[in-house]
Backbone as a printed PyTorch tensor [residue, N CA C, xyz], in Angstrom:
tensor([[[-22.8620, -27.8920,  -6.8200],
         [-21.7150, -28.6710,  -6.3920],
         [-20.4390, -27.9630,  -6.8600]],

        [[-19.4150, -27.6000,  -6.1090],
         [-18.0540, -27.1520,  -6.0400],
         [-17.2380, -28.0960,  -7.1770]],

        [[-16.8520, -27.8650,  -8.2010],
         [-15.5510, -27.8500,  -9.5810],
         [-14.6280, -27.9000,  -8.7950]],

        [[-13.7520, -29.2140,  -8.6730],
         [-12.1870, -29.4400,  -8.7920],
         [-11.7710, -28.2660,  -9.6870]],

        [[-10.8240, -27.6370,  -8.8720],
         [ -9.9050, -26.6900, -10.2050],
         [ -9.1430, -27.7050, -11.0260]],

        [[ -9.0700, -27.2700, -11.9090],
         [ -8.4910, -27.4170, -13.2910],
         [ -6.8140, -28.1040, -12.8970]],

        [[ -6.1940, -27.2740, -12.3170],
         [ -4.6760, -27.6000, -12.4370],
         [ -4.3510, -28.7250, -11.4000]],

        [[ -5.5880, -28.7380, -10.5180],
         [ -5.5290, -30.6040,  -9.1150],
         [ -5.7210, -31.1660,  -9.7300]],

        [[ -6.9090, -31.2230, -10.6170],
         [ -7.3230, -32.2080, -11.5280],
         [ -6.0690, -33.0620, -12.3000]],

        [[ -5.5460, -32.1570, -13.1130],
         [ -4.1740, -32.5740, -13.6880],
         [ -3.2460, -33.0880, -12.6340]],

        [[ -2.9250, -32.3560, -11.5160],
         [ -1.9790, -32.9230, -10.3710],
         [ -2.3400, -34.2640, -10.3130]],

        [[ -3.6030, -34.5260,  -9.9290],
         [ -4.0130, -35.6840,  -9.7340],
         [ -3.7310, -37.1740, -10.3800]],

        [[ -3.9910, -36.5930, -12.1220],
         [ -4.0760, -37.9240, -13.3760],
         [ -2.4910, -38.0330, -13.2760]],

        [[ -1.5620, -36.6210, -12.8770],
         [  0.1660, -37.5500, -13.2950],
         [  0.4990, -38.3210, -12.3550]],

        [[ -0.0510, -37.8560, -10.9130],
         [ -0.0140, -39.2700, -10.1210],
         [ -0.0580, -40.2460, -10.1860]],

        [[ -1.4310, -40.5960, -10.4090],
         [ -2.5480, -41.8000, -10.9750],
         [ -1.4270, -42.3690, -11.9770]],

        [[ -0.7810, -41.7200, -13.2190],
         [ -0.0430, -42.2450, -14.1060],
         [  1.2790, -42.9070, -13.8110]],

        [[  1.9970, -41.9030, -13.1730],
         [  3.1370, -42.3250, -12.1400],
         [  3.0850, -43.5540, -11.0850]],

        [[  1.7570, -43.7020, -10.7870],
         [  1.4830, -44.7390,  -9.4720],
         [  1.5800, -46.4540, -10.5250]],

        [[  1.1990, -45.5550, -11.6320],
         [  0.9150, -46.7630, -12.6700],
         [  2.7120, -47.7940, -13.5890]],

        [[  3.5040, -46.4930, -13.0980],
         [  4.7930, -46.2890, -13.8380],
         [  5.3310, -45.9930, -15.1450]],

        [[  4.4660, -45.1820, -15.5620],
         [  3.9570, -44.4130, -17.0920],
         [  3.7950, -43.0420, -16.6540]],

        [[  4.8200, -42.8030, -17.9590],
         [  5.3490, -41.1880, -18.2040],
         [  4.2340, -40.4150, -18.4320]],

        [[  4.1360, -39.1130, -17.7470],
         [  2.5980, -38.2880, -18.3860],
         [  3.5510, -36.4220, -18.1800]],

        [[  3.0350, -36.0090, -19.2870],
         [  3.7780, -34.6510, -19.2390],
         [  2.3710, -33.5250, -19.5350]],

        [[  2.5870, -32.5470, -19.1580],
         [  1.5010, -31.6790, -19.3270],
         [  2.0760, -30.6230, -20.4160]],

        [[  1.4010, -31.0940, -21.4830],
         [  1.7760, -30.5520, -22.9340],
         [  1.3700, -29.1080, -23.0780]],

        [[  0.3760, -28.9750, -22.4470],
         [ -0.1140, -27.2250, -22.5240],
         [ -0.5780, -27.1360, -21.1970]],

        [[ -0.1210, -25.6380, -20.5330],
         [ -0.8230, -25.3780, -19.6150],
         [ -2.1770, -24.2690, -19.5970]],

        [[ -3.0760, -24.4120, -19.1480],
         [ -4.4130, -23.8370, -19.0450],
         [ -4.4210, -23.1890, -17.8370]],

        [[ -5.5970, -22.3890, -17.8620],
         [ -6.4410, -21.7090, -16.5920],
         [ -6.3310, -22.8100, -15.7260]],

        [[ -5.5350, -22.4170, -14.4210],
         [ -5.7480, -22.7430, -13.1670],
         [ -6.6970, -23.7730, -12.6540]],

        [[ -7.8510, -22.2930, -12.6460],
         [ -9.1100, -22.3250, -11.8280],
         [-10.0390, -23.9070, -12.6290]],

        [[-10.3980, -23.0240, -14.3630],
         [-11.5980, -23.5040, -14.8070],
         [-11.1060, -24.0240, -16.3230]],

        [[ -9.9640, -24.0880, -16.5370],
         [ -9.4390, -24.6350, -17.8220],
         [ -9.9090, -26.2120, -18.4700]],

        [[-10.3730, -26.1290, -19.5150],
         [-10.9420, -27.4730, -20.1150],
         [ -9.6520, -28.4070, -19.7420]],

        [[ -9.6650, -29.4580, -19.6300],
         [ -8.5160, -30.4030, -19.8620],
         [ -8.9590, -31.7090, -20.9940]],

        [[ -7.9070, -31.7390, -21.7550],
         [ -7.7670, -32.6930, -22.7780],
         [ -7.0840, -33.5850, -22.1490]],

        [[ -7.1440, -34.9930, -22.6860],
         [ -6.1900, -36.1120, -22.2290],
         [ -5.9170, -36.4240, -23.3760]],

        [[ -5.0840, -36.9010, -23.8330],
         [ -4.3310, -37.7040, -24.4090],
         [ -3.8740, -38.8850, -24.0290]],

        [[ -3.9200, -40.1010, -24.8810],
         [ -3.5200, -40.8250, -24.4680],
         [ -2.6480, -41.7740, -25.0260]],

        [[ -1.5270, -41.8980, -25.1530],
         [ -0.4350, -42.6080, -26.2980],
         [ -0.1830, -43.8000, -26.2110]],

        [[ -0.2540, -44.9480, -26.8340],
         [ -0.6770, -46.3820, -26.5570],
         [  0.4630, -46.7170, -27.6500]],

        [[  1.3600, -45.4590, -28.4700],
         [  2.2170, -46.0530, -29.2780],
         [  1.4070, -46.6490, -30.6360]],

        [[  2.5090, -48.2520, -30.8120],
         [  1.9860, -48.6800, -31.6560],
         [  0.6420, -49.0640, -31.7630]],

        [[ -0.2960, -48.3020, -31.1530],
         [ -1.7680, -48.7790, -31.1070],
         [ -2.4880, -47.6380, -31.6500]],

        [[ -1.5600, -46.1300, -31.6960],
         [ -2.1500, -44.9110, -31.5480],
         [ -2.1340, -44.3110, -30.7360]],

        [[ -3.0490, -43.5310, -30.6530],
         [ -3.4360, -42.4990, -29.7280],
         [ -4.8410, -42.1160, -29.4620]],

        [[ -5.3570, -42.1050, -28.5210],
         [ -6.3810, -41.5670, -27.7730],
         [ -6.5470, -40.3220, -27.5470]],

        [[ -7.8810, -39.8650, -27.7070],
         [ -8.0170, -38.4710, -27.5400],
         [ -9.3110, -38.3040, -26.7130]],

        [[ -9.3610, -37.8700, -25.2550],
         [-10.5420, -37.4260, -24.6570],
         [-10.6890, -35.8740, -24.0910]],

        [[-12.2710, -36.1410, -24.2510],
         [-12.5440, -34.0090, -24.0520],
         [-13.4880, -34.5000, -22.8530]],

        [[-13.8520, -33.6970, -21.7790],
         [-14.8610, -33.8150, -20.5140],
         [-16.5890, -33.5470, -21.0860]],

        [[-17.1370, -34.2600, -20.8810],
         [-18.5720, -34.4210, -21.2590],
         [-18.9530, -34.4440, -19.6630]],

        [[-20.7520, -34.6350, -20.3580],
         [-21.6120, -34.5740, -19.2140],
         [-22.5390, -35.6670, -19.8560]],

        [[-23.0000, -36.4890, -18.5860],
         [-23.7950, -37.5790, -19.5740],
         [-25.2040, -37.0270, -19.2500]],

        [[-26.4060, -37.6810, -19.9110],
         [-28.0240, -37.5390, -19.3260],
         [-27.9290, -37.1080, -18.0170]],

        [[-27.9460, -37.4720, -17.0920],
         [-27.7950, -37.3960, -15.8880],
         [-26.7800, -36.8510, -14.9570]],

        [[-26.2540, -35.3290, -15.9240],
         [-25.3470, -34.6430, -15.5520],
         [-24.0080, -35.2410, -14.9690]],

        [[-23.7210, -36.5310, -14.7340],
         [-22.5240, -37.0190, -14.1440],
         [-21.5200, -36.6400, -14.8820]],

        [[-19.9050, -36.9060, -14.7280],
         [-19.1040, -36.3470, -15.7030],
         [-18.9770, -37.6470, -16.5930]],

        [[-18.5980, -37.2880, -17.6090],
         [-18.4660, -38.7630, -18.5490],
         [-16.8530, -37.9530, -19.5210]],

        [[-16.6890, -38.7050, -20.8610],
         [-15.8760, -38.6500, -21.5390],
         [-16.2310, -38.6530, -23.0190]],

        [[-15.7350, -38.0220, -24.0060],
         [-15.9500, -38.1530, -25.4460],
         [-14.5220, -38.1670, -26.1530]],

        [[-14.9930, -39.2490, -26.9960],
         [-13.8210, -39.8400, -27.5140],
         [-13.6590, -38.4870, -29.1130]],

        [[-12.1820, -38.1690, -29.0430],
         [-12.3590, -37.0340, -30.1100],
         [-12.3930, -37.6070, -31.5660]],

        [[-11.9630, -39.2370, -31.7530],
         [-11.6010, -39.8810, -32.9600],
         [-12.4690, -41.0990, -32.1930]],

        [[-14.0850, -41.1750, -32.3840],
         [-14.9640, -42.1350, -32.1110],
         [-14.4380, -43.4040, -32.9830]],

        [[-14.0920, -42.8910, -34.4430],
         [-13.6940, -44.8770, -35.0160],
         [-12.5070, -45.4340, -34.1100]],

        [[-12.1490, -45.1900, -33.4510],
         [-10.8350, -45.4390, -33.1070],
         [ -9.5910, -44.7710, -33.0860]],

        [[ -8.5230, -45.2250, -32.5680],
         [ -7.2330, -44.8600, -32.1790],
         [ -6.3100, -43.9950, -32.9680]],

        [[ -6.2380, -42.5080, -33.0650],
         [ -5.6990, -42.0040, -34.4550],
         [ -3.9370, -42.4820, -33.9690]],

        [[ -3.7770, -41.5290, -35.2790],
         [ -2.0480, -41.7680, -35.3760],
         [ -1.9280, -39.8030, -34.5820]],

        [[ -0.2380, -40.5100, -33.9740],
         [ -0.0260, -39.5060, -33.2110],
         [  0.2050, -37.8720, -34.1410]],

        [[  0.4560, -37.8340, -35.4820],
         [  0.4660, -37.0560, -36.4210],
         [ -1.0570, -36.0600, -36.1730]],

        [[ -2.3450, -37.3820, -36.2650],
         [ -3.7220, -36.5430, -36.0130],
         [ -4.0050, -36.0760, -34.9210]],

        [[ -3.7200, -36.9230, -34.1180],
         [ -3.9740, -36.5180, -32.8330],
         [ -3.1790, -34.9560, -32.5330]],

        [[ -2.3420, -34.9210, -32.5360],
         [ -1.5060, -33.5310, -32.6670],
         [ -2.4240, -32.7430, -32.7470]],

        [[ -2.6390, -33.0930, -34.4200],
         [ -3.0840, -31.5140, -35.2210],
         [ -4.7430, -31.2950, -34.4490]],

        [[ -5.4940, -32.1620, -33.7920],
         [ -6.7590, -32.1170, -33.3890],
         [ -6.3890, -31.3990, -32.1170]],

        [[ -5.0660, -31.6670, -31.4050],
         [ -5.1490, -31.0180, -29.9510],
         [ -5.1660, -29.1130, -30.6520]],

        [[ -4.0840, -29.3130, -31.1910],
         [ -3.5010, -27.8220, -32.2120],
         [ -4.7170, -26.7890, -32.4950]],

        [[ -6.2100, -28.0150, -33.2440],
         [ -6.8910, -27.1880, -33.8070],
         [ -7.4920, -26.2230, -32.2780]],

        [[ -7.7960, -27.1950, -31.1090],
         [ -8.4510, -27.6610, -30.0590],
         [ -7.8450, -26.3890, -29.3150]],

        [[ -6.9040, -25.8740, -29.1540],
         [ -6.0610, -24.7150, -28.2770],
         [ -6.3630, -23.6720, -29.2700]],

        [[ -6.5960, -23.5380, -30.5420],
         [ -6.9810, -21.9250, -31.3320],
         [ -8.3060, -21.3440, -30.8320]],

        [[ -9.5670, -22.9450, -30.6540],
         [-10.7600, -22.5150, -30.0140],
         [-10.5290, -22.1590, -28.6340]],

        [[ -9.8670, -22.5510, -28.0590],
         [ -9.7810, -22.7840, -26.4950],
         [ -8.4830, -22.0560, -25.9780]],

        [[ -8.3290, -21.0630, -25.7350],
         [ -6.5760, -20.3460, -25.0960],
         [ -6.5580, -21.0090, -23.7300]],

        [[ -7.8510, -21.1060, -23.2540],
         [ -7.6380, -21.8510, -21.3750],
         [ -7.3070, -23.0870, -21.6590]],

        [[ -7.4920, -24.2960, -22.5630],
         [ -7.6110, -25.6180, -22.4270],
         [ -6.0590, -25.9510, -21.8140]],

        [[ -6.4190, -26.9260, -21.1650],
         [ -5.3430, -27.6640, -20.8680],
         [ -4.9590, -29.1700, -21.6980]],

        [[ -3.5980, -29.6120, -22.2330],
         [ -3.2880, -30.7690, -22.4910],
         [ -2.5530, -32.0960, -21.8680]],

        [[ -2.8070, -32.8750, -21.1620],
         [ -2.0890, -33.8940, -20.5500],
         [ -1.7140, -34.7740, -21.7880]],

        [[ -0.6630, -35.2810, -21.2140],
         [ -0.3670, -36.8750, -22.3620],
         [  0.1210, -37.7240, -21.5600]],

        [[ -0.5640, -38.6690, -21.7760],
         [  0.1010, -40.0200, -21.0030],
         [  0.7180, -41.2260, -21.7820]],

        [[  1.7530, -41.4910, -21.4220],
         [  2.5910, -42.7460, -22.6850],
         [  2.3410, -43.8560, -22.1610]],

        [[  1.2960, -44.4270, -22.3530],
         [  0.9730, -45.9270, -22.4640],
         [  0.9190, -47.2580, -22.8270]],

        [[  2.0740, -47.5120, -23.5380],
         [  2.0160, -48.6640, -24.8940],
         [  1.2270, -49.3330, -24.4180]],

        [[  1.4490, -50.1560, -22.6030],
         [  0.3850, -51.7700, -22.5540],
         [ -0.8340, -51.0360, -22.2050]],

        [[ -1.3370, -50.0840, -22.4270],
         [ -3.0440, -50.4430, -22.0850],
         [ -3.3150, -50.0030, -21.0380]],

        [[ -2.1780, -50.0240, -19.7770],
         [ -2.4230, -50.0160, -18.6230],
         [ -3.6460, -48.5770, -17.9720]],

        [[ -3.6860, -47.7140, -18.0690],
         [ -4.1700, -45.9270, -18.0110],
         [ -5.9080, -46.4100, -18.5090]],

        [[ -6.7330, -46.7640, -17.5910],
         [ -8.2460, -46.7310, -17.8280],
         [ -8.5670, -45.2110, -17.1690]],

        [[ -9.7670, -44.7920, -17.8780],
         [-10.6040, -43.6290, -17.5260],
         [-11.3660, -44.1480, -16.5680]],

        [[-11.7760, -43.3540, -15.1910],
         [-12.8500, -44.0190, -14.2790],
         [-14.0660, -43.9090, -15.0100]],

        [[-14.1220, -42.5420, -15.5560],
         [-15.8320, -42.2840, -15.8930],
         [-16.0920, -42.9260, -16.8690]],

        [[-17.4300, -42.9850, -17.3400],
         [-17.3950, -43.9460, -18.7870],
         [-17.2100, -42.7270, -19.7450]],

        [[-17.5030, -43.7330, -21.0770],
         [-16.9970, -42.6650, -22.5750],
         [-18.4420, -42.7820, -23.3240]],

        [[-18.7920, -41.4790, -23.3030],
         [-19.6460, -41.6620, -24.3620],
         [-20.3070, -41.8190, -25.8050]],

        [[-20.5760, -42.4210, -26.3600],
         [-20.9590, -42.6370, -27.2410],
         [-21.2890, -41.7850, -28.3360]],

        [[-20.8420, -41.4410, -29.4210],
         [-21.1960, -40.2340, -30.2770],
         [-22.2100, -40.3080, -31.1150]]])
């Protein structure tokens, strides 16, 4: 099966975010073609969200949460994207500013 490139993919979520009326900026840019993409997700006073692209049992795409207890502070979240681009020069970073909640993931999240 044919891979969405990397940089529609992103075209796509600031839409999706925009359609929503929530700010989303693309914090790092990656490979085009085949670049990992990170999401971020900023909920404010709630924290921050951090997702990486998984694959579940059944090869579908899924999600992994990078801070499984919950919602870090935007300080960690940072330094995890930071560590996340020394392994990765292709990755890509989105952020989306969310305070109400509004910004759901379609795929599910998996479980660590």
């Amino acid at each position: 099966m044919a891979r969405l490139k990397s940089e529609l993919r992103v075209q796509a979520w600031l839409r999706r975010a925009g359609g929503l009326g929530l700010m989303a900026a693309v914090v790092r840019k990656g490979e085009p073609e085949s670049g990992t993409v990170i999401l971020k997700i900023n909920r404010h006073a709630a924290g921050c969200e951090v997702y990486s692209p998984a694959t579940d049992p059944n090869g579908a795409s899924a999600w992994l949460r990078a801070f499984p207890k919950g919602p870090a502070s935007e300080v960690e979240a940072d330094a995890y994207l930071q560590r996340q681009t020394k392994y990765d020069p292709d990755l890509w970073v989105l952020e989306i500013e969310d305070p109400k909640g509004l910004f759901v993931l379609e795929e599910p999240i998996l479980k660590a």
